[in-house]
N, C-alpha and C positions, 0 to 999 in steps of 0.2 A: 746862537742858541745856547741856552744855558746846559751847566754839564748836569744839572740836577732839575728836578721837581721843583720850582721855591713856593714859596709862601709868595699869594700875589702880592706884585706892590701895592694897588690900591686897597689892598685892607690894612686894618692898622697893625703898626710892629712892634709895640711895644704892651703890656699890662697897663692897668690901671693899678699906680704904686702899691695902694693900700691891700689891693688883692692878690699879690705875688705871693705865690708858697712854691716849695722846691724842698725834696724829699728824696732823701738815698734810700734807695732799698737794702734792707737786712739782709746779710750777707756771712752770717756767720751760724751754721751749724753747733746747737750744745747735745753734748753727749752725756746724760746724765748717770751718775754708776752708784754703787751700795752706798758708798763711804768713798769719801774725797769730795773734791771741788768737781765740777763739770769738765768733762773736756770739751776745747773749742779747735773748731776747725772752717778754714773759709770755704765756703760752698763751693763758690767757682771764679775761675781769673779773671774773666771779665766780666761788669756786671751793669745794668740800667740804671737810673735816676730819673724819678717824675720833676715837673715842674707844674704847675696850673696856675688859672685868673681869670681876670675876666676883663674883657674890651668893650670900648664902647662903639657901637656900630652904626649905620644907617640902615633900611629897608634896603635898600639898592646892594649896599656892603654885604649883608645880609645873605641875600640870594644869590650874591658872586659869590657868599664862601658856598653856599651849597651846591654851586657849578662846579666850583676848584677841586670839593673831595669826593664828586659823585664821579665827573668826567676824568679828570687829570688825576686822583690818587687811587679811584674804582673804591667809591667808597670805605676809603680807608684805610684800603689791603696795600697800596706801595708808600713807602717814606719817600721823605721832602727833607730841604731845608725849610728852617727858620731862624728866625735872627735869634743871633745869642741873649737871652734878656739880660740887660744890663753894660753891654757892651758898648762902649761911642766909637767905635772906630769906622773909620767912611772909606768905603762901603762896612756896615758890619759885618762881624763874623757868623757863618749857618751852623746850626748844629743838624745831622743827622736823626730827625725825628720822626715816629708817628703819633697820631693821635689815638689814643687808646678805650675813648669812649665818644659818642656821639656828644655837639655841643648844645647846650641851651640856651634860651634867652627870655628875657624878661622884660617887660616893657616899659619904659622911663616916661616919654610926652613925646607927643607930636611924631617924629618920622625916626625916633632915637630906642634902640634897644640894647640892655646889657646882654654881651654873650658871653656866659661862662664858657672855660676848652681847657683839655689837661691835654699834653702830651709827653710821651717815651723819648728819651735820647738813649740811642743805641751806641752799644761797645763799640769803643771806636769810633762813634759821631760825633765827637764833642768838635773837632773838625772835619768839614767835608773832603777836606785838601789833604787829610790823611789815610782816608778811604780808597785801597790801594785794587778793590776787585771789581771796581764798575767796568762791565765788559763795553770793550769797542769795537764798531769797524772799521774797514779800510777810510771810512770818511773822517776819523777821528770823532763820529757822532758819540754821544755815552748815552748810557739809559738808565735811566733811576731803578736802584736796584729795589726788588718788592720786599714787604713784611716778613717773606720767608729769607731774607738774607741773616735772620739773625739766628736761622734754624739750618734746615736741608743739610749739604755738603760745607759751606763753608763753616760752620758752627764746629764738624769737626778740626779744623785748621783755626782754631781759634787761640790767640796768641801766636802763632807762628810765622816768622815774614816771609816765608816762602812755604809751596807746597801744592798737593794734588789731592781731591777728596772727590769720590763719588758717597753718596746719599742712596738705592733705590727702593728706599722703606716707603714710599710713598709713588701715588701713579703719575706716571711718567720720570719719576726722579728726578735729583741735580746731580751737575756736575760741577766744581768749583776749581781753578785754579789760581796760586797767586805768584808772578814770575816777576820778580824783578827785575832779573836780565833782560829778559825778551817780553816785555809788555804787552806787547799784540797777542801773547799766548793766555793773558788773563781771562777768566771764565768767573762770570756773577751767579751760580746755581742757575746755569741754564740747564734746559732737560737734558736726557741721555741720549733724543736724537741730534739735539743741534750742539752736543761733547765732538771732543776728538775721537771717540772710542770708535770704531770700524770694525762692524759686523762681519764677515766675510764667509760665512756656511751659507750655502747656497738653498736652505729647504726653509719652506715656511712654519712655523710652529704655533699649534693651537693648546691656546694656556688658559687660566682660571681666572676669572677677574672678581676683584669685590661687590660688582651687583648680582653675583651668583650664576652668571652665564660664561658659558667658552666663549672668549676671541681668538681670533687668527690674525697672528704679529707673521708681515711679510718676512719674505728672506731679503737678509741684508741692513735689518733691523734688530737692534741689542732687544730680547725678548722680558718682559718684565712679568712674574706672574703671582699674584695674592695668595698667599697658603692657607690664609684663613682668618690670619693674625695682622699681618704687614705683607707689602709689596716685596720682590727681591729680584735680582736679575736668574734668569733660569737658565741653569748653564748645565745640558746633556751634551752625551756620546752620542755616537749613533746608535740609532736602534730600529730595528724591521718590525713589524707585524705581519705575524705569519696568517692569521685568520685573513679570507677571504670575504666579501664582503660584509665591511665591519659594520653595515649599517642597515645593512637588505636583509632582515632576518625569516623571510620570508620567500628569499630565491635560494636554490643553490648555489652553493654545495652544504648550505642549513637543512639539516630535517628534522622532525619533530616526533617526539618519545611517542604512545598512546597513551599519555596522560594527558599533549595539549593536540586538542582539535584542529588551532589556526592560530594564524597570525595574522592580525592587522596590520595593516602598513600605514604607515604615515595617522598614528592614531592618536600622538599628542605632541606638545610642544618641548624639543630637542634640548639640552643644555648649550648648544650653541645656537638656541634661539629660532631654528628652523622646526616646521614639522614635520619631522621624521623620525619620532619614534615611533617602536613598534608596540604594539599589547600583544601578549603571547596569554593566548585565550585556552581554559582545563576542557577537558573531556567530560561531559554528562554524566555521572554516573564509575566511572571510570577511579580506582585506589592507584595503578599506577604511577611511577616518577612523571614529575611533567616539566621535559628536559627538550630545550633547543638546543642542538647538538650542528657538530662537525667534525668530519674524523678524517684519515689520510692525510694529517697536515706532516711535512719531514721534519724531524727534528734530531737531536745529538743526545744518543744514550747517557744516562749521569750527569747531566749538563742541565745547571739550574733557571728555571726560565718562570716567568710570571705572567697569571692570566689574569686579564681583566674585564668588569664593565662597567655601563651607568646602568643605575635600575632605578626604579620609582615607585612606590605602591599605588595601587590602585585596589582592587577589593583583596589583593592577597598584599602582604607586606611584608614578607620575610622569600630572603631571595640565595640562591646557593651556585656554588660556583666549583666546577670540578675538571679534572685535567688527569690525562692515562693513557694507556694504553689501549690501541684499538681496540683490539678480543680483552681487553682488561687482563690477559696472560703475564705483563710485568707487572702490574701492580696500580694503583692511581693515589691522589690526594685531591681533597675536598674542604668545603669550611660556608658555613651556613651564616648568613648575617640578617638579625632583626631591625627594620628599617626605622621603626617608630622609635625604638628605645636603644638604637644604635651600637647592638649588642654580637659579639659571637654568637653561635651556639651551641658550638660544639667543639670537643676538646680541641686545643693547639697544639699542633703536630700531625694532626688525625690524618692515618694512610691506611689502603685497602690492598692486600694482595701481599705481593713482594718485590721487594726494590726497591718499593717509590720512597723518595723523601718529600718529607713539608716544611718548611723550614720557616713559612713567616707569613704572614696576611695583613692587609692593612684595608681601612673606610675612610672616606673622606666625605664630609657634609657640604657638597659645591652650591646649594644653597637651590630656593624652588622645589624642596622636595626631592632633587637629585643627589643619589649617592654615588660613587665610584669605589667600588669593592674590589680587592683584588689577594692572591693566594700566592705563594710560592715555593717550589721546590723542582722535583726528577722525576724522571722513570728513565728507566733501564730498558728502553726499545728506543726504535727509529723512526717510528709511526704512532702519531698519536692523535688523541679524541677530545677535545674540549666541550664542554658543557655549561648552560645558563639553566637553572632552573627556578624555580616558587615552590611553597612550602606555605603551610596556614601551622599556626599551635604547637611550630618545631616540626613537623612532621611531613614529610615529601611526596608520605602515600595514603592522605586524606581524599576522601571521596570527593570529586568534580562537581560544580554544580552546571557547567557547559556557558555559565557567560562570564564570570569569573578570571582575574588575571594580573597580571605585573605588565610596567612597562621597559623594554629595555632598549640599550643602546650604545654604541661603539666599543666590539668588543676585539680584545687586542691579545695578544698571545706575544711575548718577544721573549729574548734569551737574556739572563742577569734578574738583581733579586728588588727589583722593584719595580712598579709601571711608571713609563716617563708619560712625556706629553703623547698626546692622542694623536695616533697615524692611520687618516680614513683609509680603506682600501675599496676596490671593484673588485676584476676579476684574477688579480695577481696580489702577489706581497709587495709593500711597499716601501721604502729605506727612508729615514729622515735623517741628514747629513749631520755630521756635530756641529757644536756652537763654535767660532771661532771669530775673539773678541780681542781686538787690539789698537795700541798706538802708537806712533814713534816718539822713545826721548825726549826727544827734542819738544814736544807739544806741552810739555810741564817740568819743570826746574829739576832733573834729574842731576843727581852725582854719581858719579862711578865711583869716587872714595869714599862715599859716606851716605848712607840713610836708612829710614826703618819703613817698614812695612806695619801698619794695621790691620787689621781684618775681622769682619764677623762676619760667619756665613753659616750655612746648614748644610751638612751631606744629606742625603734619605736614605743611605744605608750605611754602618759603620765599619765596614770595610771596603774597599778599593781597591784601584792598581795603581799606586804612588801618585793618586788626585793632584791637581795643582789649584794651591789656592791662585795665587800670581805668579810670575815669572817675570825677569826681563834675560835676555841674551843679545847676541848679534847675528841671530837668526840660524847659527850651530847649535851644536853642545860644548864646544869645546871654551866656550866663553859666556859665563851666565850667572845669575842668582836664581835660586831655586825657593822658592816658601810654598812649601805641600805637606802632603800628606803620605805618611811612612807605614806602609801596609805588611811590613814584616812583625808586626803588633797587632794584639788581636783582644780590645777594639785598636784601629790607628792610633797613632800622636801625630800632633804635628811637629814638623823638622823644616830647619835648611839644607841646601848643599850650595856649595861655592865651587865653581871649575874657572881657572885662570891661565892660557893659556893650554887647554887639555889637560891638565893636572887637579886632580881633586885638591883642592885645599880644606873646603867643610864639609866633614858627611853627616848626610842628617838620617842614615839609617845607624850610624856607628856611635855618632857622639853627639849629635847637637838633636833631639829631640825630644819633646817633652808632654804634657797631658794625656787626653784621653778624647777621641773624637766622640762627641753625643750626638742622638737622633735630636734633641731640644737645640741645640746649635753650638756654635764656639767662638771665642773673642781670642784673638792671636795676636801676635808680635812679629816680626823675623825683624834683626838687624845687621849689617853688613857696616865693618871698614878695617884698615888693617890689624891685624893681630888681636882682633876684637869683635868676633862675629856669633851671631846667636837665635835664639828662639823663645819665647816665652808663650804660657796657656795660660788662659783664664785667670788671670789674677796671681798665678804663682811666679815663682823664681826660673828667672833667667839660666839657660843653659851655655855658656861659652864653650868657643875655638881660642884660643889665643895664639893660634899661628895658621896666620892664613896671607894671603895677598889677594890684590883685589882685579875683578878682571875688566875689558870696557866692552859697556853694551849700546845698544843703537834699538830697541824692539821691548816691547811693554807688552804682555801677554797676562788677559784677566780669564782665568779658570781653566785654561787649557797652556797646552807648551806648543809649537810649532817646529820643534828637532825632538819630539817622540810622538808616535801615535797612542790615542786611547787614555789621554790623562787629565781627560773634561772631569770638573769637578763632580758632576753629576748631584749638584741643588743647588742651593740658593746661595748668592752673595748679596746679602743686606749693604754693606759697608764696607770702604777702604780707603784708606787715608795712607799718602804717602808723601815721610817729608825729608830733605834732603841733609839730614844729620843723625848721626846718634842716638835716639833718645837715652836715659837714663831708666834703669829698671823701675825706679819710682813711679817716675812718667808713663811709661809701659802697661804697669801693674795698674792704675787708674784709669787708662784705657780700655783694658781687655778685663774689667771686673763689671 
């Protein structure tokens, strides 16, 4: 079996001489300023070259090539070789190509047609023999790597002969590895289920996907979820919902204000695609609040916790959301959201009584007309009341017309200042276990004396409890590299710490930490080797240790640690690339910009 795609033999290999062209692509950045000459700068290190022409074919020929790139390259979507044009060497040499536009042809006499065809030679295609990340298996079989080999994860690892790169800005992700030691650990951007990476949280988690409905990603599967913008791996703590049936807003222990008459159950189509939302129907006549309500839920005085839901308009479209005290005696906080124009409504911070704190609210547009609203802050008691209500013209105590309503659904109550992923509940609270994302060493070109860390990722809140973006150790603490997040700052930075032998050698609360955690996301650095250890943010300058040693680790930990609890990143990891040297702050600084 060939190790590659080729171009069939029975079509022709070579141009018609007269029609050969072959064209480098522009490669050079000008930077034009007031006065002076341009500045120049090369775009990027590795770069494509077209070539095109035209062949002369048979009908027969013809229709074999539209077998070749419909069936064997999927229309186009994976590279092949082709012979090098110009080459005499026997057998010739392939290049690395795809075809970048569909071919034409034109017709000569008889059973003879010209067919025009351009194709791409990709970075590193000029030989296929040099293509060091075609994954294999135990059969030694290869498999032609697809169109996205010059994008996903390996594109981050581009130039570098070794390395480890997750991708999960896209669904399902890649994973790419290239080991020259250990070969059998190469990875061609396969997804993130058939990576090394090992899920090990034992709860299932229901995420947001880009056709605008919830899935539920099994347990034991790396969870990927669309924010809105791009895909990312969703990496929470645990987290409970206290609300009782999050989804039955219609049975107890729900009741209803005398502003709403009823509830419909199962009255439209759910963001996870089932019918089960409910309509929470006004009262006839009726100015009262018109409030699905649950009270008697326990919870921890001063202790900040976030309530949420999905709602949907139906003839009211403005939906509110409220959290307190049962007799209202401590105090509550509240925050009104217009669904059409995607708006607050009312001041941010807004609290009733005394005690209460509000400290944050957030919307999200999950697409179908579903929004997900949520509030955060306190109160100062042990017992408390959550509320969903409707509103029409800003206003909560407009008269009823009795058929009138909003839809809603999965509503979540947990402790901490944001809402995670959705935890249905019956008739108890329910716990969803943390992520817990990992792989050994050994599975990608790991060095214990030298390498750096990439990263971009998203917190959803800017503070934490010393988040991990990665980690590796030997499954203590007494031997590890640390790149997280440094919560004695207020917003965070990120930092390292280095422990070698139980001995701090880098503190990334003391000395090696650097930026500013944003809710927009962050592009980081950590690097690690002797006497030379550090951290860089978004584009700026590197922070050095230059006396440290280094410790030896055996465990690769992406978002959380495994020798502390509670240090899940809590959002997204876009991107990580890790490669087993040094970089150079230059290099760094173009990474994380």
């Amino acid at each position: 079996m060939s190790l590659f795609i080729s171009w069939p033999a029975a079509l022709p290999q070579e141009f018609k001489r007269d029609s050969y062209q072959e064209q480098m692509v522009n490669n050079v950045v000008v930077a034009e300023f007031e006065a002076g000459p341009a500045g120049l700068r090369r775009r990027v290190t590795a770069n494509v070259y077209t070539f095109s022409g035209s062949m002369l074919m048979t009908t027969a020929q013809w229709e074999a090539m539209q077998l070749f790139l419909t069936e064997e390259t999927l229309d186009r979507s994976l590279c092949f070789g082709f012979p090098e044009p110009g080459n005499c060497d026997s057998p010739p040499n392939e290049l690395l190509v795809f075809m970048d536009r569909p071919p034409s042809r034109s017709w000569l006499a008889e059973d003879y047609w010209l067919v025009t065809t351009s194709f791409v030679v990709l970075p590193g295609g000029e030989t296929l023999g040099a293509l060091l990340v075609a994954r294999h298996d135990d059969t030694d079989t290869f498999y032609a790597p697809s169109l996205s080999a010059v994008g996903g994860a390996l594109a981050l690892l581009s130039g570098e002969a070794e390395g480890f790169a997750i991708d999960a800005t896209t669904e399902d992700g890649t994973v790419a590895v290239i080991d020259t030691g250990t070969p059998a650990n190469n990875l061609s951007n396969v997804t993130l289920a058939a990576s090394n990476l090992v899920q090990t949280g034992t709860s299932a988690k229901v995420v947001r996907w880009n056709d605008g409905t919830l899935h539920t990603i099994a347990a034991g599967e790396v969870a990927q979820e669309y924010d809105g913008t791009r895909f990312g791996i969703l990496i929470e703590r645990s987290a409970t919902n206290l609300v009782l049936r999050s989804q039955e807003h219609a049975t107890s222990p729900w009741f209803l204000s005398p502003g709403v008459t009823s509830v419909t159950v199962n009255a439209a189509v759910a963001p996870d695609g089932t019918t089960t939302a409910e309509k929470l129907v006004e009262t006839n006549g009726s100015t009262q609040d018109k409030l699905l309500a649950q009270n008697a839920i326990t919870v921890s005085s001063g202790v900040v916790y976030t309530l949420s839901a999905y709602v949907h308009a139906d003839e009211r479209s403005q939906s509110g959301l409220g959290f307190s005290a049962d007799d209202f005696s401590g105090g509550a906080f509240t925050g009104t959201y217009d669904l059409p124009t995607e708006t607050w409504l009312d001041a941010a911070g807004q609290t009733f009584g005394s005690g209460a704190t509000n400290v944050g609210r957030n919307a999200e547009n999950i697409g179908n007309g579903w929004h997900r609203i949520s509030i955060t802050g306190s109160i100062p008691t042990n017992s408390a009341q959550v509320t969903v209500g409707m509103g029409d013209g800003g206003n909560a105590n407009y008269t009823g017309d009795g058929v009138s309503g909003l839809f809603t659904w999965g509503v979540q109550l947990e402790p901490g200042d944001v809402a995670t992923s959705y935890i249905a509940t019956a008739g108890t609270a329910v716990t969803r276990n943390p992520d817990i994302i990992s792989c050994a060493t050994s599975t990608y070109p790991h060095d214990n004396a030298a390498g750096t860390f990439v990263a971009w990722f998203r917190r959803r809140s800017l503070n934490g409890a010393n988040d991990r973006i990665c980690q590796v150790n030997n499954g203590t603490d007494q031997e590890r590299v640390v790149f997280r997040l440094e919560n004695s700052f207020s917003p965070d930075k990120m930092c390292l710490d280095i422990v070698d032998g139980g001995a701090t050698q880098v503190d990334g609360g003391g000395v090696t930490n650097t930026g500013t955690v944003s809710l927009a996301g962050n592009r980081a650095a950590a690097f690690y080797t002797a006497n030379d250890s550090g951290v860089l943010a978004d584009g700026g300058s590197e922070v050095v240790d230059n006396s440290c040693t280094m410790p030896t680790t055996t465990s690769f930990q992406l978002g959380y640690a495994n020798d502390v609890a509670a240090r899940e990143l809590n959002g997204y990891l876009y991107q990580l690339t890790y490669v087993p040297r040094r970089m150079t702050e230059a290099e760094m600084q173009a990474a994380t910009t």
